[in-house]
C-alpha positions as CSV (number, residue, x, y, z in Angstrom):
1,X,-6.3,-38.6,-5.6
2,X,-6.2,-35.3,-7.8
3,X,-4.2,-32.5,-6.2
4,X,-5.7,-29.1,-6.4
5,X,-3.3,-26.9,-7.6
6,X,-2.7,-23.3,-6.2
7,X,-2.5,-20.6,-8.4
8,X,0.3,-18.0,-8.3
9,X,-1.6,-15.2,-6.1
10,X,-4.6,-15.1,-3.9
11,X,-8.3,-15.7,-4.6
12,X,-9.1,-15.9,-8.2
13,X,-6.0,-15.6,-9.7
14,X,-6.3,-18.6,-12.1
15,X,-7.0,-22.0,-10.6
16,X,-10.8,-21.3,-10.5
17,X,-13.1,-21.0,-13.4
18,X,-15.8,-18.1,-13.3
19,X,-18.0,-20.9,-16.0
20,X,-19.6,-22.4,-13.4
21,X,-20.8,-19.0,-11.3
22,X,-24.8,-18.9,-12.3
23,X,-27.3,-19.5,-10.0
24,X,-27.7,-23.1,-9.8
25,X,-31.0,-25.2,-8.0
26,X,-30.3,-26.2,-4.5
27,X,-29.7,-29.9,-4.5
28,X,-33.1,-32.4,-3.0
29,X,-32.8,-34.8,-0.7
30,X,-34.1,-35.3,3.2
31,X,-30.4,-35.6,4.8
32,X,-30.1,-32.2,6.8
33,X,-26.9,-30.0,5.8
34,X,-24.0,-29.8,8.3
35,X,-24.0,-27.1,10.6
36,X,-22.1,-24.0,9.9
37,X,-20.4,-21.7,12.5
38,X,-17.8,-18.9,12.6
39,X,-14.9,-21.5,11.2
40,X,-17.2,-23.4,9.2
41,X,-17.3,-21.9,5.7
42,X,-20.1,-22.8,2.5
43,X,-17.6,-23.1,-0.3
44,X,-18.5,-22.9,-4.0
45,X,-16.6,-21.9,-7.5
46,X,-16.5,-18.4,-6.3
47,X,-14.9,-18.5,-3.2
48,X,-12.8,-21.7,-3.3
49,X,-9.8,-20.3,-3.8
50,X,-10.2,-17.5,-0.9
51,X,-11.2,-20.1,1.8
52,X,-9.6,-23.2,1.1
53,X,-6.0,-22.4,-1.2
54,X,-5.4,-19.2,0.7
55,X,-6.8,-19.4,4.1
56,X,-4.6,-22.8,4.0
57,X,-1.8,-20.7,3.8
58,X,-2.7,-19.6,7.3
59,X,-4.5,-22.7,8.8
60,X,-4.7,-25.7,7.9
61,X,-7.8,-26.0,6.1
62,X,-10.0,-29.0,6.3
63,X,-12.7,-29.4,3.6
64,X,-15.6,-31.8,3.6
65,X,-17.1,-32.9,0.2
66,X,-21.0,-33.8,1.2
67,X,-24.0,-34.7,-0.1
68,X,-27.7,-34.2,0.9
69,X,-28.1,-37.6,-0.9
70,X,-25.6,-39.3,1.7
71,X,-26.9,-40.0,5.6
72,X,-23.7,-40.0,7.0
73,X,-22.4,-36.3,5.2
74,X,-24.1,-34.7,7.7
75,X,-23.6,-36.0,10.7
76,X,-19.8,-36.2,10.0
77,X,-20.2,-32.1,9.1
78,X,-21.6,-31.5,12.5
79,X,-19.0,-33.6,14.2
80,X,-16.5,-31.8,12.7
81,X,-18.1,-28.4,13.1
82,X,-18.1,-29.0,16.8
83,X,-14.2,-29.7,16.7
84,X,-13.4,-26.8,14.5
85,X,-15.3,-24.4,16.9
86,X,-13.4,-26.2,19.8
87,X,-10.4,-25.5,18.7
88,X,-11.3,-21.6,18.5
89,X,-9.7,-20.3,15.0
90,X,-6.6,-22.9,15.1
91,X,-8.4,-24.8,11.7
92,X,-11.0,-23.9,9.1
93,X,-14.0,-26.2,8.0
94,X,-15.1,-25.7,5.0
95,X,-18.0,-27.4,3.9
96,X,-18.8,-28.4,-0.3
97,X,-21.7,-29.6,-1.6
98,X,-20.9,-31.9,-4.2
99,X,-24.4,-31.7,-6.0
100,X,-24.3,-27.5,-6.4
101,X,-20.6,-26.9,-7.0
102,X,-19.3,-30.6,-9.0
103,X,-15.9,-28.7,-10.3
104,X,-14.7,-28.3,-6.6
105,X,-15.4,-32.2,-6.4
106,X,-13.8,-32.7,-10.1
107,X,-11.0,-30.9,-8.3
108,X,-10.8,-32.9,-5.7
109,X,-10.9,-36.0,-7.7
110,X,-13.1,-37.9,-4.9
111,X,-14.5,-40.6,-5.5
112,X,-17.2,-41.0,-3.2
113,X,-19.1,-38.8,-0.1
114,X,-18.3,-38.0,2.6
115,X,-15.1,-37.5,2.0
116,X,-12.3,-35.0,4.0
117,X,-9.1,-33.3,2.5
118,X,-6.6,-31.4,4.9
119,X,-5.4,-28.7,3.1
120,X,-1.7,-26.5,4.3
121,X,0.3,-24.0,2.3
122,X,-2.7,-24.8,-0.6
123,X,-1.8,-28.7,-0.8
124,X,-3.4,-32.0,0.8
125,X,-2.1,-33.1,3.3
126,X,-4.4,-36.1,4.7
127,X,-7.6,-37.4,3.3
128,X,-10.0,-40.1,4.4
129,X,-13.6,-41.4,2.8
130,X,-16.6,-42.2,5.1
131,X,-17.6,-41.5,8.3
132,X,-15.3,-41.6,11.8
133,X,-16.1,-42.3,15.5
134,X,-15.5,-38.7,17.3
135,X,-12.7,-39.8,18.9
136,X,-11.1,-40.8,15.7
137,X,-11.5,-37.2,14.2
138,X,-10.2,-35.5,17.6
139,X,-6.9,-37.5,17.3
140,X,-6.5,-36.9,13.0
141,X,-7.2,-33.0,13.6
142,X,-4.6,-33.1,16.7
143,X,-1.9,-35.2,14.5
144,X,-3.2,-32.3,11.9
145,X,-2.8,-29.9,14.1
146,X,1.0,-31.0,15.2
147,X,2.4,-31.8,11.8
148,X,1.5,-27.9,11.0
149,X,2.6,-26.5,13.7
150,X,4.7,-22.8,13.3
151,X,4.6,-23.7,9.7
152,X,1.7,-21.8,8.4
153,X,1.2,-18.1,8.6
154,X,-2.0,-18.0,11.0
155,X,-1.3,-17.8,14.9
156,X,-4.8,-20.1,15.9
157,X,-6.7,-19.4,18.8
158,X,-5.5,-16.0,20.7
159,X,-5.2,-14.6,17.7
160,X,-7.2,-10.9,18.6
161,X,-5.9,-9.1,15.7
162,X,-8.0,-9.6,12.0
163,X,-7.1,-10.4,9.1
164,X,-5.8,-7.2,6.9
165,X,-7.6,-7.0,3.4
166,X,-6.6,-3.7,1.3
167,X,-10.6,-2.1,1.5
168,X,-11.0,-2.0,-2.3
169,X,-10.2,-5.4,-2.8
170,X,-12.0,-6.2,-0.4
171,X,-15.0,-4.2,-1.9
172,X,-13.8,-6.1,-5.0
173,X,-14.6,-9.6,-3.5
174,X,-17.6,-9.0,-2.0
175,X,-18.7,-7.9,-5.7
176,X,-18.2,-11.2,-7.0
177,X,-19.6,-13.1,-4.0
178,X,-22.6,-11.2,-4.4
179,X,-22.6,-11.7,-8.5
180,X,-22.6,-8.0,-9.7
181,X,-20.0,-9.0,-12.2
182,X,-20.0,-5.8,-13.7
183,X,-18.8,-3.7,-10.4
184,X,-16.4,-6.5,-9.3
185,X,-14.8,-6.1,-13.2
186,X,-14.7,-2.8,-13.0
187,X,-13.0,-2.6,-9.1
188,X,-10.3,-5.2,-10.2
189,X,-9.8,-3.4,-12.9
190,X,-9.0,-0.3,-11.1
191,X,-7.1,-1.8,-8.6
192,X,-4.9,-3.8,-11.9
193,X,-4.3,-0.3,-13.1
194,X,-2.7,0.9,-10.1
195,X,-0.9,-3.1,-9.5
196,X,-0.4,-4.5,-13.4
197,X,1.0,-6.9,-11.8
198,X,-1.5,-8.0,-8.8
199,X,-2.5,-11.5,-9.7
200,X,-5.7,-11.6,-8.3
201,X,-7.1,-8.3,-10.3
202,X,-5.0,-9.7,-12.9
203,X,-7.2,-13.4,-13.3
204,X,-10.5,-12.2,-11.8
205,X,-10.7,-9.2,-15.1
206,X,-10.0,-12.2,-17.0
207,X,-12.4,-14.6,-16.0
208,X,-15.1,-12.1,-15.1
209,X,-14.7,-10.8,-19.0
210,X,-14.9,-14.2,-20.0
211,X,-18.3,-14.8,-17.8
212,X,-19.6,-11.7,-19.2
213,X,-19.1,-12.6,-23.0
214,X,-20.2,-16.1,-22.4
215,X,-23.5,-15.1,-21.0
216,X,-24.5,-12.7,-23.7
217,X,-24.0,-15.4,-26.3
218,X,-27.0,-16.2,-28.2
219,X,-29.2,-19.4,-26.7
220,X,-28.8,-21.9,-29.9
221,X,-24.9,-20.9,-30.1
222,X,-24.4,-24.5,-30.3
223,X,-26.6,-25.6,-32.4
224,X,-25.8,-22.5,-34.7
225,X,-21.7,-23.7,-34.9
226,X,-22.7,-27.5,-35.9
227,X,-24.8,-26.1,-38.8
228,X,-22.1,-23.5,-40.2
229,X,-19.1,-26.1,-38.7
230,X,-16.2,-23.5,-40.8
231,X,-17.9,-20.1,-39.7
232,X,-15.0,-19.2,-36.8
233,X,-17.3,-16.8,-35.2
234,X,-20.1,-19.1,-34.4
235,X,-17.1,-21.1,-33.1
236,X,-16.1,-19.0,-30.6
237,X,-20.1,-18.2,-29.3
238,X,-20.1,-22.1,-29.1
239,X,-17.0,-23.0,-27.3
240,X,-18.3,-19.9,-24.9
241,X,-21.3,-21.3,-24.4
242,X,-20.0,-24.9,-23.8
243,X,-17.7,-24.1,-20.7
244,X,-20.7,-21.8,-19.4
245,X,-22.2,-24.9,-19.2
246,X,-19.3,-26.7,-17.7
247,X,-19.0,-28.9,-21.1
248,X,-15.3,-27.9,-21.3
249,X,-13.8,-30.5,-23.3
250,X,-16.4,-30.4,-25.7
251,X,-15.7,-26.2,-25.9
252,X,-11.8,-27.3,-26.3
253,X,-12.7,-30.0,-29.4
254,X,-14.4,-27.8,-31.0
255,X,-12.1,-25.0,-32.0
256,X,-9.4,-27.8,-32.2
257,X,-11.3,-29.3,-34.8
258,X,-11.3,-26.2,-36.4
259,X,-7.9,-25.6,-36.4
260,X,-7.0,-28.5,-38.2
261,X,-9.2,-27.0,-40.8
262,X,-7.8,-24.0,-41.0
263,X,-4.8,-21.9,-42.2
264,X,-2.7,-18.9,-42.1
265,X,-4.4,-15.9,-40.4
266,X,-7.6,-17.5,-39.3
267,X,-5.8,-20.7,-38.0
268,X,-3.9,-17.7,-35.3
269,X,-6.9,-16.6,-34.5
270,X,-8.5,-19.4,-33.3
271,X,-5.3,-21.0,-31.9
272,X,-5.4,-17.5,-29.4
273,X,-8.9,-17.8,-28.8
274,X,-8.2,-21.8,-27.4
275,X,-5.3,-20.5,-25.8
276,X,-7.5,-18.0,-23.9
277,X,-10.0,-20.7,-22.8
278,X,-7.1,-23.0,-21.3
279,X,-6.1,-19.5,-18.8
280,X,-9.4,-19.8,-17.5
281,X,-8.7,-23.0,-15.5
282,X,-5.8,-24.4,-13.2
283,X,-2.8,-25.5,-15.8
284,X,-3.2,-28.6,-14.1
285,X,-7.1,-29.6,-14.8
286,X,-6.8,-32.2,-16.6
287,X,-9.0,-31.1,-19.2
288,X,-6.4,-28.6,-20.0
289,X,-4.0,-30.7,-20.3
290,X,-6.0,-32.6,-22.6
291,X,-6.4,-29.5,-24.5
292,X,-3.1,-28.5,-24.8
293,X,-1.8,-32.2,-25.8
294,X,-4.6,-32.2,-28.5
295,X,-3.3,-28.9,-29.7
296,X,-0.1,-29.4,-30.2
297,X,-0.6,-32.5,-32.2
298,X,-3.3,-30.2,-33.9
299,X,-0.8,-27.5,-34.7
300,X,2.5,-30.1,-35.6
């Protein structure tokens, strides 16, 4: 399966793309959604990266990619809910909803729901696909449990004393989890001018600038870029507009095309602009590496 990749710092700081953070439609269906709980976490775009690559830095990290669509997602989900809460802190659950957040599952490269991923130091460990007796999960999150053992940075249940998050990036976070882009840019930014090298404030001004741009772009950007296919400006607004709506490859093709059509000056220019785009994602999205591959034969 597709390994997620960690980025170099904490939440945000590369490996997750801002593209996908609009409101989307909750998914339909009559299967109920697995119960929550203290160490059960929703995860989405936003926070994937705080509660599953870093908290598995802690704990081990056990992610469930569901389905409304599928009976058996949320039955499995309570199961494990019950175990997590159990074990009191020693394991997170977090829970992904394949329908609302697809990139996570893209990530995840699974190929069918339910599925589970064990997640330590921000790489899979163990996986299985479909539903398990009880007992079953009991002994995988003990042989879990054991093969993590003193490795991770979390001290499980007993633990009394919280986690330590500096306040304003803190206050930073809880901008973006709440979508005021505009504060959360603006707090990482401050706390980047303070840390120019803190590699969350450093991705998340980034990506947040990116989500920003992308959103003001005009509604027939694409349409506008097929019928002017040389005008680099109309380009840009519909490469922006493509990865807003998740069509990333089709944003990458675009201003590859146009480099092969270009020279000189303008040919940098888009060639930056691309290169741009690519930092928005994991290096190892395969998409990316599509991109750069198609560049490079682009550009030699």
């Amino acid at each position: 399966m597709t390994r997620p990749r960690p980025s170099v710092g904490p939440a945000l700081a590369g490996a997750v793309d801002l593209s996908a953070l609009k409101q989307r439609p909750a998914a339909g269906g009559d299967s109920p959604s697995p119960a929550g709980g203290p160490n059960a976490t929703e995860v989405n775009e936003a926070n994937f990266e705080a509660e599953v690559l870093v908290r598995s830095g802690q704990v081990p990290v056990v992610v469930l990619l569901w389905s409304p669509r599928s009976d058996s997602s949320a039955a499995l989900g309570d199961t494990l809910a019950g175990l997590a809460a159990a074990d009191n802190g020693k394991w997170s659950l977090a829970l992904v909803n394949v329908d609302t957040t697809p990139r996570v599952a893209q990530m995840f490269g699974i190929q069918g729901v339910p599925t589970v991923v064990a997640l330590a130091g921000g790489q899979p460990i163990a996986s299985f696909q479909g539903s398990q007796p009880a007992d079953e999960l009991r002994r995988w999150v003990d042989s879990l449990l054991q093969a993590t053992a003193g490795k991770l940075t979390g001290s499980g249940a007993g633990d009394d004393e919280p986690e330590q998050v500096d306040p304003e990036l803190a206050a930073a976070r809880t901008h973006l989890d709440n979508g005021d882009f505009a504060e959360a840019a603006a707090a990482y930014q401050a706390i980047l001018d303070a840390q120019p090298n803190h590699a969350e404030a450093k991705g998340a001004v980034r990506q947040i600038a990116f989500l920003q741009r992308a959103s003001a772009q005009r509604p027939d950007a694409v349409a506008a870029a097929d019928a002017a296919p040389d005008d680099i400006e109309a380009a840009f607004a519909a490469a922006d507009a493509d990865i807003l709506a998740q069509n990333v490859s089709a944003a990458f093709d675009r201003l590859i095309a146009l480099i092969k059509r270009t020279a000189g000056d303008d040919r940098t220019k888009v060639r930056t602009r691309l290169v741009e785009l690519f930092e928005l994602f994991d290096p190892a999205d395969p998409e990316v590496i599509a991109g750069r591959r198609n560049l490079a034969n682009a550009l030699y």
